[in-house]
MIVEX-165414 format. One record per residue (C-alpha): residue number from 1; y negated, z, x. Coordinates in steps of 0.25 Angstrom, whole numbers. Each point is the difference from the previous one (the first is absolute). Example, Ala and Ser with C-alpha at 12.3 -4.5 7.8 and 13.67 -1.06 7.14 Angstrom:
2
 seq     v     w     u
   1    18    31    49
   2   -14    -2     6
END
This chain:
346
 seq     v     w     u
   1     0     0     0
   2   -13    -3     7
   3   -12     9     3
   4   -10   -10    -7
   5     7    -1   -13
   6     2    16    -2
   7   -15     0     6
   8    -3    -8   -14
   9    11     8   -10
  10    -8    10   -10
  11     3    14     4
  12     7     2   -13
  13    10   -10     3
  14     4     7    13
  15    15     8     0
  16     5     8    11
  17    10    -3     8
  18    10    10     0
  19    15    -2     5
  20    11    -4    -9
  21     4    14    -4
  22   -11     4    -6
  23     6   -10   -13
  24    15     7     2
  25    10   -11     6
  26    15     5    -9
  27    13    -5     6
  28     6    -3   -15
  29    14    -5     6
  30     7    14    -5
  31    -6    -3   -14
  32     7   -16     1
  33    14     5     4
  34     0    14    -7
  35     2     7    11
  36   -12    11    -5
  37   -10    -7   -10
  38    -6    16    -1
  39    -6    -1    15
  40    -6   -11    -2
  41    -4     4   -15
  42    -8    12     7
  43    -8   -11     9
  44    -4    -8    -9
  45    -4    14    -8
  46   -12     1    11
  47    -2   -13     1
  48    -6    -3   -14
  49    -4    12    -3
  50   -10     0    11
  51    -1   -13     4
  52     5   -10   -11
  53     5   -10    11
  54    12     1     9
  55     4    -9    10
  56    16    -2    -1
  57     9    -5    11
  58    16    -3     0
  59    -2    -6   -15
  60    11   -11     0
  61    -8   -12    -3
  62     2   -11    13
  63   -11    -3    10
  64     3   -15    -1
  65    -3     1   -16
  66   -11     6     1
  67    -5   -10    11
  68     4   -12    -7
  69    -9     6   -12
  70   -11     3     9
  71     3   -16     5
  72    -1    -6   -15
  73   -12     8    -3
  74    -8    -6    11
  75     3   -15    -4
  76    -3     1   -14
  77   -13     7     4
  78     0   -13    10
  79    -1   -10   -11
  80   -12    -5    -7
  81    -8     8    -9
  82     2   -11   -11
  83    14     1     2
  84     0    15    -3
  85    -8     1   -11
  86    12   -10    -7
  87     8    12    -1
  88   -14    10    -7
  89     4    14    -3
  90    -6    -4   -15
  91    10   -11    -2
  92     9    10    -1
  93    -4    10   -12
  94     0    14     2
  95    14    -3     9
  96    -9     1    12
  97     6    -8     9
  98    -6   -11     9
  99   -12    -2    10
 100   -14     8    -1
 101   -11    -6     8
 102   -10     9     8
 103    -8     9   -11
 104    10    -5   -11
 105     3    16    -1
 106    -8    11     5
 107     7    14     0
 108   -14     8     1
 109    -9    -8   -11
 110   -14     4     2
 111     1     4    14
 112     7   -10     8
 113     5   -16     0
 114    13    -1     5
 115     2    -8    10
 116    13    -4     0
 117    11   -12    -4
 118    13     5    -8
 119    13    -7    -6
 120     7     7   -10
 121    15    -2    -5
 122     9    11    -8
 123    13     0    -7
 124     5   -15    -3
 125    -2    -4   -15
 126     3   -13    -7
 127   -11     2    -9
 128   -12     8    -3
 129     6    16    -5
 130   -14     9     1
 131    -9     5    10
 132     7     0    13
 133    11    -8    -5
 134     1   -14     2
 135     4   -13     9
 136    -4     0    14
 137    -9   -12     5
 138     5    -5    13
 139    -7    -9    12
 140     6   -15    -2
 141    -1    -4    14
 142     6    14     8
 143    16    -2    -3
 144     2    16     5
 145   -11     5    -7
 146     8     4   -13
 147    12     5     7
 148    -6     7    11
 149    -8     8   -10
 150     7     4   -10
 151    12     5     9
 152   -10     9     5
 153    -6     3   -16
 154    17     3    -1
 155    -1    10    12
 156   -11     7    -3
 157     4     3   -14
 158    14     7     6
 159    -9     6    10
 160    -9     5    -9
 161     9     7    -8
 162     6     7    11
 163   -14     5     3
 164     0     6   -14
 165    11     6     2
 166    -4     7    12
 167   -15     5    -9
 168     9     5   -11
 169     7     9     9
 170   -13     3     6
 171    -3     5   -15
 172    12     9    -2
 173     5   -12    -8
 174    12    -7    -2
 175     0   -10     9
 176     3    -9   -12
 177   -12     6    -7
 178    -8   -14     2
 179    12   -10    -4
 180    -4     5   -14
 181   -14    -7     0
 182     5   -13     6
 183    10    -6    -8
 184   -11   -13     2
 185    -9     5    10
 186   -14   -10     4
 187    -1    -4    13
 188    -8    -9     9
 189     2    -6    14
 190   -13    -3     5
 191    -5    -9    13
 192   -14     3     4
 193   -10    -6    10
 194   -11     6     6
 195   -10    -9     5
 196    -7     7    14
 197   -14     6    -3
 198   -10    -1    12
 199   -17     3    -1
 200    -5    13    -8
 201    11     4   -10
 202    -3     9   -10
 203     6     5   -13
 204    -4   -13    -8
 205    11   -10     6
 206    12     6     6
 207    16    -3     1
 208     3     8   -13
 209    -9    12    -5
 210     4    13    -2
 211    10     3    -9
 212    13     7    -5
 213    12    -6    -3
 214     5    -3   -14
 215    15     0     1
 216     9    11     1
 217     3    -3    15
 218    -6   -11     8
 219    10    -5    15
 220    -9    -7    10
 221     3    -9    11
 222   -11    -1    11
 223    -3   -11    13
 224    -6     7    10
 225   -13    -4    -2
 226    -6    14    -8
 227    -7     4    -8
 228     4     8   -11
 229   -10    13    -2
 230     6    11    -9
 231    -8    12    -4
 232     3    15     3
 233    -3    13    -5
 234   -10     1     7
 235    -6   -13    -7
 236     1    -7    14
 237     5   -13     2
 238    11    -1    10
 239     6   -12     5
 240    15    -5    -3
 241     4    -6    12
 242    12   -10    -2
 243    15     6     7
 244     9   -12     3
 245    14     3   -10
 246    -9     8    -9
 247    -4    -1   -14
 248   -12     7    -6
 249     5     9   -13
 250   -13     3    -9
 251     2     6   -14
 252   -10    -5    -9
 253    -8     8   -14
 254    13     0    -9
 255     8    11    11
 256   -13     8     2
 257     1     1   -16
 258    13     1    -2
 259    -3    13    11
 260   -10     5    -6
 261    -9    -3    13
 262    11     8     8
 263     2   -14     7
 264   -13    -9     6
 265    -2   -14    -4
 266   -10    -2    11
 267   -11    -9     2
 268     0   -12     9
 269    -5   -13     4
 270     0   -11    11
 271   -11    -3    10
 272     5   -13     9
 273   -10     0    12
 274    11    -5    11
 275    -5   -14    -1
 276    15    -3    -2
 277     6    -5   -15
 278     6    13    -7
 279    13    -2    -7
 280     7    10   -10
 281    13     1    -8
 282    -3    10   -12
 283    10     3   -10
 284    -4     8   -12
 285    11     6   -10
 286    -2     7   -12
 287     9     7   -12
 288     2    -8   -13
 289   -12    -6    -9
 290     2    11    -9
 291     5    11     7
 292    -8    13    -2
 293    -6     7    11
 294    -5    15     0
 295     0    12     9
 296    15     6     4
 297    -1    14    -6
 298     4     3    14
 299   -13    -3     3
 300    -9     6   -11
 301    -4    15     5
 302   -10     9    -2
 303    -6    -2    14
 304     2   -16    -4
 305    -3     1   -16
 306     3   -15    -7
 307    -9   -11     5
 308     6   -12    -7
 309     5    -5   -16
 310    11    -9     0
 311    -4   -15     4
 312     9   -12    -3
 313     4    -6    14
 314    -4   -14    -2
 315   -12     2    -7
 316    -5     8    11
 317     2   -11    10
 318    -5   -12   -10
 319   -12     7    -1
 320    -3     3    15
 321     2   -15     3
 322    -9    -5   -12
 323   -10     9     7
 324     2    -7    12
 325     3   -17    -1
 326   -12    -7    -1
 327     7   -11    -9
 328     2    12   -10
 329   -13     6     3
 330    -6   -13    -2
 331    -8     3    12
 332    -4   -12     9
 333    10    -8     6
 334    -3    -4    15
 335    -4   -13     2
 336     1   -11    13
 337   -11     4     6
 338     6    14     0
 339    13    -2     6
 340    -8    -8    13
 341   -10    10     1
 342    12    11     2
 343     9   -10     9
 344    12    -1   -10
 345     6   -14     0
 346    -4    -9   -11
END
């Protein structure tokens, strides 16, 4: 990162380098093989309680998958911006799936434009079901686009569970306790770009704004290129530096509900000022449309007294993302001169 980009970046934008532990790193290999799911159930305890991100290593998924992902993302983000905006989140309904140009969704409306490209796809659907359920839209002209990503949609879902698994336990739950909310759970597997910022950066126009996550739990693949910013206790922002083998595990407002606030969905954002392209692989999972989400009783105490009435899951996340796409918004949508003036390919 060079001095004279930092010597331009608004102090509000700063985060604190601090070393990896400072975001917990858990082993969750005894969790995979069963060999003591309650260990790792105590990490993850302190992880989201204080931090609501954990970075987690030994997770199963292959390096060469999530490479190949990593490879497919960086073509499609590769081809002409014409050629991209074929496949518009909006042709797809409220399926959300598909490409969102830079400022197509903003995650801190009223603060900050996010400056970022995404492609979205979920569970395969031959036709149009509801929100968050429909078919995919696919590049034409990148043969291993399809297959490369959906495997890994396929992985993450298994993954995910298995990470559930491990927060109920966390709870004092059965470690089964989730299964019950995701007989036909949401999920989105997301690619996302961030184009290099360099001059003054301020608040107005940055890689995402600050935000917390809408799922239940969120898996993220990092390159090595940085980043990430996420909050503390301390209202500090700390920086989430990439581990190669790593995936970063953040739980998002329907866990912190579901515990009462025992458990932190925590704020965070992206600032790219490497002068270098930032890619990320995202996947978001959530319970079923209609499962009901409200504090654990566990949860309730007179030290934490009830801070949440029951909330249908996929009303929840429907309203969260009509608050944020700007072709739902009917905001203003980017025009030519906005995609040269930011350097993203036409």
């Amino acid at each position: 990162m060079s001095k004279e980009i930092m010597a331009n970046m608004d102090d509000k934008l700063r985060a604190k380098r601090e070393s990896f532990d400072k975001i917990p790193l858990v082993d969750i290999a005894p969790l995979l093989d069963g060999s003591n799911g309650y260990r790792v159930a105590k990490e993850i305890r302190w992880a989201l309680s204080n931090t609501g991100f954990m970075y987690v290593k030994n997770h199963g998924i292959p390096q060469e998958l999530v490479d190949s992902v990593f490879d497919v993302s960086r073509r499609f983000f590769d081809l002409p911006m014409s050629q991209k905006m074929e496949l518009h989140v909006s042709k797809s309904n409220v399926a959300f799936r598909g490409y969102i140009e830079p400022f197509g969704e903003n995650t801190d409306p009223g603060r900050t434009r996010d400056l970022k490209e995404c492609f979205d796809i979920g569970p395969e659907r031959s036709t149009f079901e509801g929100p968050f359920f429909g078919p995919n839209q696919w590049p034409s002209n990148l043969p291993d686009f399809r297959e490369v990503t959906y495997e890994y949609h396929q992985k993450m879902v298994s993954l995910a569970k298995i990470l559930l698994k491990g927060i109920a336990l966390s709870l004092d739950l059965s470690k089964s306790y989730f299964d019950n909310f995701m007989h036909n759970p949401m999920s989105i597997q997301r690619l996302l770009h961030y184009p290099p910022q360099s001059g003054y950066i301020g608040e107005e126009v940055i890689g995402i704004g600050a935000h917390t996550d809408y799922s239940h739990l969120t898996i993220l693949a990092q390159d090595d290129v940085g980043g990430l910013q996420v909050m503390n206790r301390n209202g500090e922002w700390v920086e989430g530096i990439p581990i190669h083998g790593t995936f970063v595990i953040n739980i998002g407002d329907l866990i912190q509900r579901l515990t009462n606030d025992v458990y932190l969905a925590n704020m965070h954002r992206v600032v790219n000022t490497s002068g270098r392209e930032r890619y990320s692989i995202p996947f978001f999972i959530d319970a079923d449309f209609n499962a009901i989400i409200e504090p654990l009783p566990s949860c309730v105490t007179d030290s934490n007294p009830l801070r949440y009435q029951p909330v249908m899951c996929g009303e929840h996340k429907i309203g969260r993302f009509a608050a944020s796409y700007a072709h739902l918004t009917n905001a203003r949508r980017v025009s030519d001169a906005d995609f040269s003036e930011i350097g993203v390919k036409e």
